[in-house]
PDB file of N, CA, C and O in Angstrom:
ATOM      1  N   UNK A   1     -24.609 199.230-120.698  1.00  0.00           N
ATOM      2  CA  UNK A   1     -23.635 200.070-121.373  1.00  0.00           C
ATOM      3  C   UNK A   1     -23.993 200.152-122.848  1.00  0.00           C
ATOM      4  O   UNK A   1     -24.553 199.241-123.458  1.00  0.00           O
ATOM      5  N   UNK A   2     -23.660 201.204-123.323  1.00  0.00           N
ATOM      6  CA  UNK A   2     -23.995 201.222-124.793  1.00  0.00           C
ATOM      7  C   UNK A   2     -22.590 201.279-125.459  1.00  0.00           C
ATOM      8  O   UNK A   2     -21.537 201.278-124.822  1.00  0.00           O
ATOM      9  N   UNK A   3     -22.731 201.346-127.268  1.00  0.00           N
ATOM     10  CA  UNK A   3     -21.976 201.499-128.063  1.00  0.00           C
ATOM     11  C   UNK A   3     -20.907 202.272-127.819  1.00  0.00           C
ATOM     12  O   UNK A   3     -19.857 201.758-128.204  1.00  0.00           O
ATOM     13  N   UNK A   4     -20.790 203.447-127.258  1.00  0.00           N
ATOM     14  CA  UNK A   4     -20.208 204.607-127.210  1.00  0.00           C
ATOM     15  C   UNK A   4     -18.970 204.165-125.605  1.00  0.00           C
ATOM     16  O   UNK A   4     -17.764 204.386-125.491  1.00  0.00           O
ATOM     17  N   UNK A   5     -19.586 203.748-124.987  1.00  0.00           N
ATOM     18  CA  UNK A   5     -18.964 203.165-123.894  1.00  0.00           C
ATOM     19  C   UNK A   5     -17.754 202.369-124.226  1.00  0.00           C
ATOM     20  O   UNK A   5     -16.539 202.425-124.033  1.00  0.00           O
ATOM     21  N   UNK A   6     -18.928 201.337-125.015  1.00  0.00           N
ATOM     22  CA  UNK A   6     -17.541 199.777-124.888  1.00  0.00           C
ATOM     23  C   UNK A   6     -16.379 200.125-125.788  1.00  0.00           C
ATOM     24  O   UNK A   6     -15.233 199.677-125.773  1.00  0.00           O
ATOM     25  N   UNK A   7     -17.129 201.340-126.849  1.00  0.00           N
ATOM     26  CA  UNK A   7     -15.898 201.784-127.721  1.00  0.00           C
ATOM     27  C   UNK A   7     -14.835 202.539-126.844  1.00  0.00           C
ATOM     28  O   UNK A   7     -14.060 203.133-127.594  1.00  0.00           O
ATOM     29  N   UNK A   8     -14.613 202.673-125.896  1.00  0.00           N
ATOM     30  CA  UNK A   8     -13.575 203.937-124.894  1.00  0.00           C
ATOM     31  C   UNK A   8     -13.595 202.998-124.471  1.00  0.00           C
ATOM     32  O   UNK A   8     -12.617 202.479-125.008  1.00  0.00           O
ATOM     33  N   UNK A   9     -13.998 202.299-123.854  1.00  0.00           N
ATOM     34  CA  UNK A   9     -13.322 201.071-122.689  1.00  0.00           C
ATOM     35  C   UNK A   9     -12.260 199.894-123.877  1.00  0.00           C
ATOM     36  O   UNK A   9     -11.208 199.402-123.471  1.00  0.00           O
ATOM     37  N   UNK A  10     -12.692 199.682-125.013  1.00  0.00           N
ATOM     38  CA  UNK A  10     -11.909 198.342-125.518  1.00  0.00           C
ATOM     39  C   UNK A  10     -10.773 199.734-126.102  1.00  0.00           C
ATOM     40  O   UNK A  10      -9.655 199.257-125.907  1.00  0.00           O
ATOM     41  N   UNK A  11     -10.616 200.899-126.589  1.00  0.00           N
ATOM     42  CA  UNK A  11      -9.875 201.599-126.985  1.00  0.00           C
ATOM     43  C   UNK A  11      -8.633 201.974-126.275  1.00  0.00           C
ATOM     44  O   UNK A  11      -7.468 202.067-126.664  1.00  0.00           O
ATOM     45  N   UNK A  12      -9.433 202.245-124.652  1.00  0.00           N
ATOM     46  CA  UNK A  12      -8.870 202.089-123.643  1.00  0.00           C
ATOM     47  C   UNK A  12      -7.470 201.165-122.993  1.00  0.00           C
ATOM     48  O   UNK A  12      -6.365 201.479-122.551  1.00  0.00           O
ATOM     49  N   UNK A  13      -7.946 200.341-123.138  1.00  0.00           N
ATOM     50  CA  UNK A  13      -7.530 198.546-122.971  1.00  0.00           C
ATOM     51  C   UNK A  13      -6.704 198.627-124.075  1.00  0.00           C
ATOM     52  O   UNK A  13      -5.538 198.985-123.906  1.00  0.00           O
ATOM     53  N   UNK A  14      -7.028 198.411-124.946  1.00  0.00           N
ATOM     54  CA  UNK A  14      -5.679 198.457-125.988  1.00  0.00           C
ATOM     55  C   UNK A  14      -4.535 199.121-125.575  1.00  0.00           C
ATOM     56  O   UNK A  14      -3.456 198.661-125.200  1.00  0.00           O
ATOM     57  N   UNK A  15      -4.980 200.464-125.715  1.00  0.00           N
ATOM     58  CA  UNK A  15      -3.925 201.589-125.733  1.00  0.00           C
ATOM     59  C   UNK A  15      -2.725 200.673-124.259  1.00  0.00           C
ATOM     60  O   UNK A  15      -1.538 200.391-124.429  1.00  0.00           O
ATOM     61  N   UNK A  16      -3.600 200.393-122.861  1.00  0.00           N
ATOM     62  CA  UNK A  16      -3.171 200.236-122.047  1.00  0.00           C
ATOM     63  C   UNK A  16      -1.716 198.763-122.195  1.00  0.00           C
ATOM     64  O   UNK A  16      -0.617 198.566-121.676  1.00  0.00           O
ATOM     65  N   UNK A  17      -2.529 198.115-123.125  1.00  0.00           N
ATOM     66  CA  UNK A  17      -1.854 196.537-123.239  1.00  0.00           C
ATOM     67  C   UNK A  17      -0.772 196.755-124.149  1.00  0.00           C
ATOM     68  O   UNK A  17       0.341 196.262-123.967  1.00  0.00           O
ATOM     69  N   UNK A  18      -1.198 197.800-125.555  1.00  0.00           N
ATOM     70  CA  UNK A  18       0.008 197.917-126.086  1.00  0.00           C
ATOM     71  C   UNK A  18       1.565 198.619-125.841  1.00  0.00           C
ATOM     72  O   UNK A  18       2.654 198.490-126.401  1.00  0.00           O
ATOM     73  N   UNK A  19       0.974 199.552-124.517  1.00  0.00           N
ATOM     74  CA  UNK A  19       2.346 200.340-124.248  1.00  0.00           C
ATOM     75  C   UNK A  19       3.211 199.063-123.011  1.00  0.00           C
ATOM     76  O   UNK A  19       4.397 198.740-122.944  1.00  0.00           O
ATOM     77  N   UNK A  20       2.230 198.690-122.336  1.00  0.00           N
ATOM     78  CA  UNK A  20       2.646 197.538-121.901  1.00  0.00           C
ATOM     79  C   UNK A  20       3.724 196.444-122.304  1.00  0.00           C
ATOM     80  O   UNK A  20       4.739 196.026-121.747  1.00  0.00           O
ATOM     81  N   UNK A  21       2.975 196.102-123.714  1.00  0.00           N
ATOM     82  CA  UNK A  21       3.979 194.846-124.462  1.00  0.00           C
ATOM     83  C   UNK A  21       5.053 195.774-125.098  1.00  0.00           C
ATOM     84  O   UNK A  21       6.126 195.261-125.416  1.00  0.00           O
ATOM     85  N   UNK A  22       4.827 197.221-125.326  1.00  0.00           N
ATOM     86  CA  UNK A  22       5.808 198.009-125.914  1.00  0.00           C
ATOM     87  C   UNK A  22       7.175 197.794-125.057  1.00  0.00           C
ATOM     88  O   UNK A  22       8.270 197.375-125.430  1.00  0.00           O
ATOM     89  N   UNK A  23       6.684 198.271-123.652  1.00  0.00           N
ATOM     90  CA  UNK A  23       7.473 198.431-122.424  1.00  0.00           C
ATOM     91  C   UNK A  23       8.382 197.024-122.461  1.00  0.00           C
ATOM     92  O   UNK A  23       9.572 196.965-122.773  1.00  0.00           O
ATOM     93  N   UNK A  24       7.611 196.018-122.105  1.00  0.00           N
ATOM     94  CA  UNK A  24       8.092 195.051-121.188  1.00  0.00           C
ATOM     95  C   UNK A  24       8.217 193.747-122.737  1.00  0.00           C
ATOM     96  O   UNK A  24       8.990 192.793-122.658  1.00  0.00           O
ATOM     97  N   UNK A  25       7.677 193.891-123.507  1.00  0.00           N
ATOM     98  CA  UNK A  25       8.022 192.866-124.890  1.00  0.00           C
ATOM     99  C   UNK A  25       9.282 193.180-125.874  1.00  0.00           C
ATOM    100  O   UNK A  25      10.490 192.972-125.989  1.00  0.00           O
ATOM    101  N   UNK A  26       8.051 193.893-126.577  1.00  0.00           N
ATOM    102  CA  UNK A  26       8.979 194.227-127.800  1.00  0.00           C
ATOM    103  C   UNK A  26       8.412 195.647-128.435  1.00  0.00           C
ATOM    104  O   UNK A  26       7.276 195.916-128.826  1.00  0.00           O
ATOM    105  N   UNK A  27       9.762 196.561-128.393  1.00  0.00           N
ATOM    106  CA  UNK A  27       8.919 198.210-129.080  1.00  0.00           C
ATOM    107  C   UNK A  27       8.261 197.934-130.012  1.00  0.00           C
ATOM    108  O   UNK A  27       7.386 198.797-130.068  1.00  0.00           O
ATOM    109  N   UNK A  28       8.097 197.003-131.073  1.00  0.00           N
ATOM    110  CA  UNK A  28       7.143 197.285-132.118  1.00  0.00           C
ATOM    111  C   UNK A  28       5.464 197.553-131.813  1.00  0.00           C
ATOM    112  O   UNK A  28       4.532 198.165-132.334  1.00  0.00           O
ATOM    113  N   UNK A  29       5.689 196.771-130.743  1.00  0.00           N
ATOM    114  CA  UNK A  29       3.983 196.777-129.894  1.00  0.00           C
ATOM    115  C   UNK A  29       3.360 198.702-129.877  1.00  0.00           C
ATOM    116  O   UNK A  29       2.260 199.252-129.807  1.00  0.00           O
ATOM    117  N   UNK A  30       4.675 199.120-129.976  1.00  0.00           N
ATOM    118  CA  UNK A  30       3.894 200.689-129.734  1.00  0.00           C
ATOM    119  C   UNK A  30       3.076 201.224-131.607  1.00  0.00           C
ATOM    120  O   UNK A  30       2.429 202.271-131.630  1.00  0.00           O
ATOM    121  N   UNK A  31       3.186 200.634-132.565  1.00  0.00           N
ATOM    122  CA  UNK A  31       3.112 201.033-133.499  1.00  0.00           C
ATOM    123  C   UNK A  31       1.528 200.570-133.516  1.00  0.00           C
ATOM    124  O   UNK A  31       0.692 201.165-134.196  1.00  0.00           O
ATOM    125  N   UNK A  32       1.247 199.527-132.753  1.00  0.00           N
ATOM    126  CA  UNK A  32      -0.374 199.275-132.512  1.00  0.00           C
ATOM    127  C   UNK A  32      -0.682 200.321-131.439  1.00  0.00           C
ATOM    128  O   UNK A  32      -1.831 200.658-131.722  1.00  0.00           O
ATOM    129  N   UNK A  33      -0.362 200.917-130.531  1.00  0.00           N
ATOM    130  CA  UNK A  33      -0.302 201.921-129.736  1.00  0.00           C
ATOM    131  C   UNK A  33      -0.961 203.469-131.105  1.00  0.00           C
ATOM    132  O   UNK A  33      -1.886 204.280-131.082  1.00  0.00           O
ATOM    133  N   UNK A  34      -0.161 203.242-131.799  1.00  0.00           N
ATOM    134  CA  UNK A  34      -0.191 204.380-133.125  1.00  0.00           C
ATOM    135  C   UNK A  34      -1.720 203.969-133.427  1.00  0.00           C
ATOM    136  O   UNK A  34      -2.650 204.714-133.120  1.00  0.00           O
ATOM    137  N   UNK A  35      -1.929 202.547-134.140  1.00  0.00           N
ATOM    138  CA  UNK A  35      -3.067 202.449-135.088  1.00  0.00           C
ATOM    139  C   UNK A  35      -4.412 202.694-134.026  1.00  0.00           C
ATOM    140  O   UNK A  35      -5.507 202.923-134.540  1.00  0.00           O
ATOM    141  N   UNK A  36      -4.306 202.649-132.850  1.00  0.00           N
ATOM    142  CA  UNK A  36      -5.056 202.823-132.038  1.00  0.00           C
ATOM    143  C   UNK A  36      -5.287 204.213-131.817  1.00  0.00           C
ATOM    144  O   UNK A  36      -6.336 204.753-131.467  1.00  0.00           O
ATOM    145  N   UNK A  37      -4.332 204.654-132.030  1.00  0.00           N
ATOM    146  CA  UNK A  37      -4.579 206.419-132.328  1.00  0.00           C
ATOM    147  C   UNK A  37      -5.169 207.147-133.157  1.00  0.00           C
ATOM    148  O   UNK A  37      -5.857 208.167-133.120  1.00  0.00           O
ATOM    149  N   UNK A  38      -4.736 206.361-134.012  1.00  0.00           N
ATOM    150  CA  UNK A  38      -4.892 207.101-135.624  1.00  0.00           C
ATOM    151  C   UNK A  38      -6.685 206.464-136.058  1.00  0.00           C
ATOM    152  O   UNK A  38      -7.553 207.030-136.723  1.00  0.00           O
ATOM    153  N   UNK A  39      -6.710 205.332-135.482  1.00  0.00           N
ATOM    154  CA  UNK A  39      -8.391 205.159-135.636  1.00  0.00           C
ATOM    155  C   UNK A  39      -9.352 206.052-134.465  1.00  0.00           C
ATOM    156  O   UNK A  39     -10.578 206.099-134.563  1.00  0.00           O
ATOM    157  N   UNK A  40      -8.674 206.660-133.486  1.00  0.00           N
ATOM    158  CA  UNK A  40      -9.380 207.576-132.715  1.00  0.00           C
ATOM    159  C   UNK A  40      -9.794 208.538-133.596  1.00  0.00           C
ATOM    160  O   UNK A  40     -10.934 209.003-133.581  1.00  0.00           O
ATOM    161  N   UNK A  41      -8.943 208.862-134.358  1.00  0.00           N
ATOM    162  CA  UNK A  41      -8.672 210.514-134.652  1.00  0.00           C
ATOM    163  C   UNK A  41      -9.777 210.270-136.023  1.00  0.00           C
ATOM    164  O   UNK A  41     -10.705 211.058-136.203  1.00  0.00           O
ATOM    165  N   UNK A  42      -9.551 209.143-136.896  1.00  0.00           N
ATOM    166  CA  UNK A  42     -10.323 209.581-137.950  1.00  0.00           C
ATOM    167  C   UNK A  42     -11.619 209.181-137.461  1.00  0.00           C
ATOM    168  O   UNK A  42     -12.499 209.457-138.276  1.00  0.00           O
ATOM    169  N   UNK A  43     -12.065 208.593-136.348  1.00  0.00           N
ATOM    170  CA  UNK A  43     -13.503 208.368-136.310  1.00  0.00           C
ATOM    171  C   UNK A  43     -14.273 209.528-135.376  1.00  0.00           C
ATOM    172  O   UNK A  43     -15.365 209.422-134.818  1.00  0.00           O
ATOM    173  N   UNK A  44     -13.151 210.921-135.385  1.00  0.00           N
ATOM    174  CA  UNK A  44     -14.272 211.885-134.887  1.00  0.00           C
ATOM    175  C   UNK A  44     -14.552 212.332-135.679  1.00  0.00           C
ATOM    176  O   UNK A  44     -15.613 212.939-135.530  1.00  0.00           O
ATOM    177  N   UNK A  45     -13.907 212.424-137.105  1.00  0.00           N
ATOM    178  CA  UNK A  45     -14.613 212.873-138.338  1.00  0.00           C
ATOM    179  C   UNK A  45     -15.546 211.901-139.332  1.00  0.00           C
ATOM    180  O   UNK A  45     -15.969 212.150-140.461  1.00  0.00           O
ATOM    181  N   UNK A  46     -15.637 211.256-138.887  1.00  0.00           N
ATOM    182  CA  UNK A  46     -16.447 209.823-139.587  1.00  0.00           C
ATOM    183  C   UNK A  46     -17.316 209.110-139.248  1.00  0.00           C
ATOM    184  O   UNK A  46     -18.132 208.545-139.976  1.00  0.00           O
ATOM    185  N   UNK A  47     -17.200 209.055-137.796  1.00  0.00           N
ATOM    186  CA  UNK A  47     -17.898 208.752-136.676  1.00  0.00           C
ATOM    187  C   UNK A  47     -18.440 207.127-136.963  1.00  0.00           C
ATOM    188  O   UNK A  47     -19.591 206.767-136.716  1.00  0.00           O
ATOM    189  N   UNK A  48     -17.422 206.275-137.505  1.00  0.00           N
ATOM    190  CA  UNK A  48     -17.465 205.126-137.315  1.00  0.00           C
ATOM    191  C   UNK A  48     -15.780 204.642-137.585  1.00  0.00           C
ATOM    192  O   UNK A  48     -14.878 205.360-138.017  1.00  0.00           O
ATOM    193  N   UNK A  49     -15.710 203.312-137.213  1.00  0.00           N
ATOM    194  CA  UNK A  49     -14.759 203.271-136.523  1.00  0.00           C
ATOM    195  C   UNK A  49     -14.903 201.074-136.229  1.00  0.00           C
ATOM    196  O   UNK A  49     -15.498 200.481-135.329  1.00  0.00           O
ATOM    197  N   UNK A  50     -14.146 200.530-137.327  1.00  0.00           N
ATOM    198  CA  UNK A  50     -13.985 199.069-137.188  1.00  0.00           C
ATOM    199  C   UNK A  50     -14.645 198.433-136.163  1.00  0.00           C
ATOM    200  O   UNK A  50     -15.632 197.766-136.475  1.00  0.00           O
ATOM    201  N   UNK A  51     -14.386 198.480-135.248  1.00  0.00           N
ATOM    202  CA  UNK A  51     -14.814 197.914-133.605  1.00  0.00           C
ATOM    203  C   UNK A  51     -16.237 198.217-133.672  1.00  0.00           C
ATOM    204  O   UNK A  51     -16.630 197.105-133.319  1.00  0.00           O
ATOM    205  N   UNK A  52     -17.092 198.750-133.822  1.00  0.00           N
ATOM    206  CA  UNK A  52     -18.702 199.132-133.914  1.00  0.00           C
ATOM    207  C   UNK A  52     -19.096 198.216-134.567  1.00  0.00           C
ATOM    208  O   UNK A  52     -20.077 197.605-134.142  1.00  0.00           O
ATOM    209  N   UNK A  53     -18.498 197.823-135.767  1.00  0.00           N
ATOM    210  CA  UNK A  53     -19.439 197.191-136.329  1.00  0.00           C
ATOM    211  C   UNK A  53     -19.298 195.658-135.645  1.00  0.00           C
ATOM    212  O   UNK A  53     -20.294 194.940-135.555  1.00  0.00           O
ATOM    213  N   UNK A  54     -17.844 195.175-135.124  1.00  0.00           N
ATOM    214  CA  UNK A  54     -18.326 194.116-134.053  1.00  0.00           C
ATOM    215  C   UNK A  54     -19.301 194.182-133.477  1.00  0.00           C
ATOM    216  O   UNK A  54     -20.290 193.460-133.611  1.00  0.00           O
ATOM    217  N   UNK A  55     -19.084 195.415-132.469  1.00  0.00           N
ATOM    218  CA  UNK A  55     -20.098 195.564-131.169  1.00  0.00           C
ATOM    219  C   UNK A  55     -21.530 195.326-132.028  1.00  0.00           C
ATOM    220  O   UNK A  55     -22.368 194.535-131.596  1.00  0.00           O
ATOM    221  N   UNK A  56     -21.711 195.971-133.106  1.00  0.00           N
ATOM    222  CA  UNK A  56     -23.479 196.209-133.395  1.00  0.00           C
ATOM    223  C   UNK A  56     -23.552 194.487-133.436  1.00  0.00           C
ATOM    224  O   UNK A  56     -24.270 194.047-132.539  1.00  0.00           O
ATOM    225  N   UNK A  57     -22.875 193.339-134.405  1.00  0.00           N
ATOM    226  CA  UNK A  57     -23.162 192.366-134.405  1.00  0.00           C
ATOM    227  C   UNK A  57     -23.456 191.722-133.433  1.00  0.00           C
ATOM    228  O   UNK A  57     -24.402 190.942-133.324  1.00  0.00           O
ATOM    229  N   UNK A  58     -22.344 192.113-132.336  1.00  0.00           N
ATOM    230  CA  UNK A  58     -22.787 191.484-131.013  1.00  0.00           C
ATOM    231  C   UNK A  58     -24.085 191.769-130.176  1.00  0.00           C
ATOM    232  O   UNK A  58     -24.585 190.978-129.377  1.00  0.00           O
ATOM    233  N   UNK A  59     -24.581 193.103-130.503  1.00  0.00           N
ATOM    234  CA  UNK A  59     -26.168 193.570-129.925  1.00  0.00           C
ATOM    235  C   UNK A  59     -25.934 194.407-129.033  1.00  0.00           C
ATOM    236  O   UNK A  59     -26.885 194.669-128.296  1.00  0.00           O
ATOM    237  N   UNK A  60     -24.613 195.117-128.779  1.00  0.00           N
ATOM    238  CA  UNK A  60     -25.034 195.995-128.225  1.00  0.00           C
ATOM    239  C   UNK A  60     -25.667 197.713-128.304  1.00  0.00           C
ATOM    240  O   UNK A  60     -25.263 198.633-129.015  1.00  0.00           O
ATOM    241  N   UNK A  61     -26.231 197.707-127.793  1.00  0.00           N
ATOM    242  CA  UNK A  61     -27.658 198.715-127.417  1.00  0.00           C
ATOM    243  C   UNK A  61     -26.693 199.731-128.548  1.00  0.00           C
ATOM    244  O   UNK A  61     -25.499 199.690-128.845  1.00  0.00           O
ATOM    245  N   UNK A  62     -27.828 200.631-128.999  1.00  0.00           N
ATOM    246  CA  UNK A  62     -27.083 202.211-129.261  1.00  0.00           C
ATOM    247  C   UNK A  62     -27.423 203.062-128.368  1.00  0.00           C
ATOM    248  O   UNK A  62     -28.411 203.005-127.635  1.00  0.00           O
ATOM    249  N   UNK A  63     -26.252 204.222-128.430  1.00  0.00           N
ATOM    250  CA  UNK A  63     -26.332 205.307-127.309  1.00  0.00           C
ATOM    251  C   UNK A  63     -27.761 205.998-127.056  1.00  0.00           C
ATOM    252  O   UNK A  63     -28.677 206.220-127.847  1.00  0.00           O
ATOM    253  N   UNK A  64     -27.642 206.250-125.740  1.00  0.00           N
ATOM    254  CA  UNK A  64     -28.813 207.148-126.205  1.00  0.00           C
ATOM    255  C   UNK A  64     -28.689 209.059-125.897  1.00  0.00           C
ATOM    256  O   UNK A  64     -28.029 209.790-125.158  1.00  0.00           O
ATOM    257  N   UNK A  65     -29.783 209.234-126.985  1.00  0.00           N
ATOM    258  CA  UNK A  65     -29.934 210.472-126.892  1.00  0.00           C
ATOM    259  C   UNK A  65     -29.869 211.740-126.191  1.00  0.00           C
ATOM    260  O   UNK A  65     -30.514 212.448-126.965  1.00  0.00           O
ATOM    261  N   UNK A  66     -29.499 212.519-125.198  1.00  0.00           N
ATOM    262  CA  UNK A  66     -29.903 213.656-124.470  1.00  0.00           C
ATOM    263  C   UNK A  66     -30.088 214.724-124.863  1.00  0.00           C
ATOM    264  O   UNK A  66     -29.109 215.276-125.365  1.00  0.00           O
ATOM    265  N   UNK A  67     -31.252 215.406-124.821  1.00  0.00           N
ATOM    266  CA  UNK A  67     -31.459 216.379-125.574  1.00  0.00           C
ATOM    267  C   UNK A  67     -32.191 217.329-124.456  1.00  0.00           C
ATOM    268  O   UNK A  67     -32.884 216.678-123.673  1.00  0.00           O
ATOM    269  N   UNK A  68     -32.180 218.071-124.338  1.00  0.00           N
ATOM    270  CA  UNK A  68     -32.620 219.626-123.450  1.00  0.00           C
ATOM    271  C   UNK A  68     -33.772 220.294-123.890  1.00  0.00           C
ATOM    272  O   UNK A  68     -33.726 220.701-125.051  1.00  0.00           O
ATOM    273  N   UNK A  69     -34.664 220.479-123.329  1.00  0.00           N
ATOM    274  CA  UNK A  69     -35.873 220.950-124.073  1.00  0.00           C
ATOM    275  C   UNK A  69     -36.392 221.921-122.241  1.00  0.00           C
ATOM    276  O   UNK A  69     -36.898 221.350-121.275  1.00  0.00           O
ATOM    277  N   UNK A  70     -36.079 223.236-122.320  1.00  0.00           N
ATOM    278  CA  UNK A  70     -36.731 223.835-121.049  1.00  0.00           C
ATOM    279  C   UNK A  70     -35.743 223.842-120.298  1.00  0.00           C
ATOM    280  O   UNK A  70     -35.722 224.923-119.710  1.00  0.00           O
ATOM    281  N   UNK A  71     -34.902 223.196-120.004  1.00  0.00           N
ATOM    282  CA  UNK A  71     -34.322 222.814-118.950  1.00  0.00           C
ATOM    283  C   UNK A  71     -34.491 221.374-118.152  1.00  0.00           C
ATOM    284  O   UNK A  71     -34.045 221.106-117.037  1.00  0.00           O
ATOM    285  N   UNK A  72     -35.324 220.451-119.106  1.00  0.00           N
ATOM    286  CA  UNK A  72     -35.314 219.254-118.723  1.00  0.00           C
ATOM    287  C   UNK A  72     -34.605 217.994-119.599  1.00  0.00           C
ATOM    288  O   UNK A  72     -34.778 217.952-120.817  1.00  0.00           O
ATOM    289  N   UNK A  73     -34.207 217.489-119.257  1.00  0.00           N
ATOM    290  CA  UNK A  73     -33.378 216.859-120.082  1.00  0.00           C
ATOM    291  C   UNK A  73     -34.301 215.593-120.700  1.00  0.00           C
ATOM    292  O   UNK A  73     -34.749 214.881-119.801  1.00  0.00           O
ATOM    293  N   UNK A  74     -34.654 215.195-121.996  1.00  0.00           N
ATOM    294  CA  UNK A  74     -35.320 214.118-122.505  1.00  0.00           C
ATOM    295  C   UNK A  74     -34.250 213.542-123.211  1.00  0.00           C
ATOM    296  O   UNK A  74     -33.303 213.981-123.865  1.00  0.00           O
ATOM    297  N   UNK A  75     -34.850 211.964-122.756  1.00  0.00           N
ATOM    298  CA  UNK A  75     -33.973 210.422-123.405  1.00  0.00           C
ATOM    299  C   UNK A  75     -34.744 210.368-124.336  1.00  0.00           C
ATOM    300  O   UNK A  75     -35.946 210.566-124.161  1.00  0.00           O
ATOM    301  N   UNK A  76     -34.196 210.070-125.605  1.00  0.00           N
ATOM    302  CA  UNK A  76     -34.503 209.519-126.597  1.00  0.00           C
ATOM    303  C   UNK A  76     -33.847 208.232-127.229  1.00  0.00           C
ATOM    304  O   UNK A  76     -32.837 208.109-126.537  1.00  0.00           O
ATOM    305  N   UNK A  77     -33.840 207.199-128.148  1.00  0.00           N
ATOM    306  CA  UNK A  77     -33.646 206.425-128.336  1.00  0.00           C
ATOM    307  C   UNK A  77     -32.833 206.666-129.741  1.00  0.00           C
ATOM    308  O   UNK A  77     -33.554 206.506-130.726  1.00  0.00           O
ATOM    309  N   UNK A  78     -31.420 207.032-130.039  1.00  0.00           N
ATOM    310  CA  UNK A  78     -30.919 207.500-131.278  1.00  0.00           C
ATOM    311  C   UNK A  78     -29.636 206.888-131.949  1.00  0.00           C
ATOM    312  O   UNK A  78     -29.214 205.732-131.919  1.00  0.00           O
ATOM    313  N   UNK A  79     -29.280 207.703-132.395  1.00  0.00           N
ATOM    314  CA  UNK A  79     -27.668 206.913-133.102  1.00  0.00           C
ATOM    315  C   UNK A  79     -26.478 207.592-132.311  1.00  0.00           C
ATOM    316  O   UNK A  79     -25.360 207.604-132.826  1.00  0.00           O
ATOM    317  N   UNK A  80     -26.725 208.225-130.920  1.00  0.00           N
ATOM    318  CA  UNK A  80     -25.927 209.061-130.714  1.00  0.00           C
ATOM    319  C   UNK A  80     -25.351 210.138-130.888  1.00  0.00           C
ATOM    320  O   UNK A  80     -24.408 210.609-130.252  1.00  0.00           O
ATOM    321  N   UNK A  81     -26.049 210.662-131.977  1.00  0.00           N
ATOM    322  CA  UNK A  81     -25.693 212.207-132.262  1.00  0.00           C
ATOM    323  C   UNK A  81     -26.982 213.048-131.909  1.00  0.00           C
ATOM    324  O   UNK A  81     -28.103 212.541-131.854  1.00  0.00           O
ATOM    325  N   UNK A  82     -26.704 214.448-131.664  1.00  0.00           N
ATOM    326  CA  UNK A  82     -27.363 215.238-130.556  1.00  0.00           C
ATOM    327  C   UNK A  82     -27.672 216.541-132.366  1.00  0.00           C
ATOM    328  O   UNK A  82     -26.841 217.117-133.069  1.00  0.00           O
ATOM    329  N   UNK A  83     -29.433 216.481-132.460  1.00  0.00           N
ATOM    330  CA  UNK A  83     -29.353 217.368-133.461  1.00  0.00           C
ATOM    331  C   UNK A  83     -29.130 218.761-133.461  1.00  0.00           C
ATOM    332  O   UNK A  83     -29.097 219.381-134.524  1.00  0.00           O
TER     333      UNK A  83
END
């Protein structure tokens, strides 16, 4: 799995745990529900995003590339953005 993954899966998981403890704890839990939002939203314009820089420490891989050339699709080895 790469970068791009574990970021939607732990984003995921949050979102899931906080409406959870919202539900069944205490409503304040939804306001992490919020910050979990609100770091979605600014990291499509920024395209980084707290949690990455865990993951990079931890080693995981960066995304890789797909790029179209003919109609064949080539892997490349990149930062995840498609030029």
């Amino acid at each position: 799995m790469n970068i791009e993954r574990y970021l939607r899966m732990i984003a995921g998981a949050f979102v899931m745990a906080s409406v959870a403890l919202g539900y069944w704890v205490h409503p304040a839990w939804f306001l992490f529900t919020g910050f979990v939002g609100l770091n979605q939203f600014q990291s499509a314009f920024t395209n980084w995003c707290p949690m990455m820089t865990f993951l990079k420490k931890a080693g995981v891989p960066a995304a890789m590339t797909v790029t179209k050339s003919c109609g064949y699709g080539a892997v490349q080895r990149g930062s995840g953005t498609t030029p």
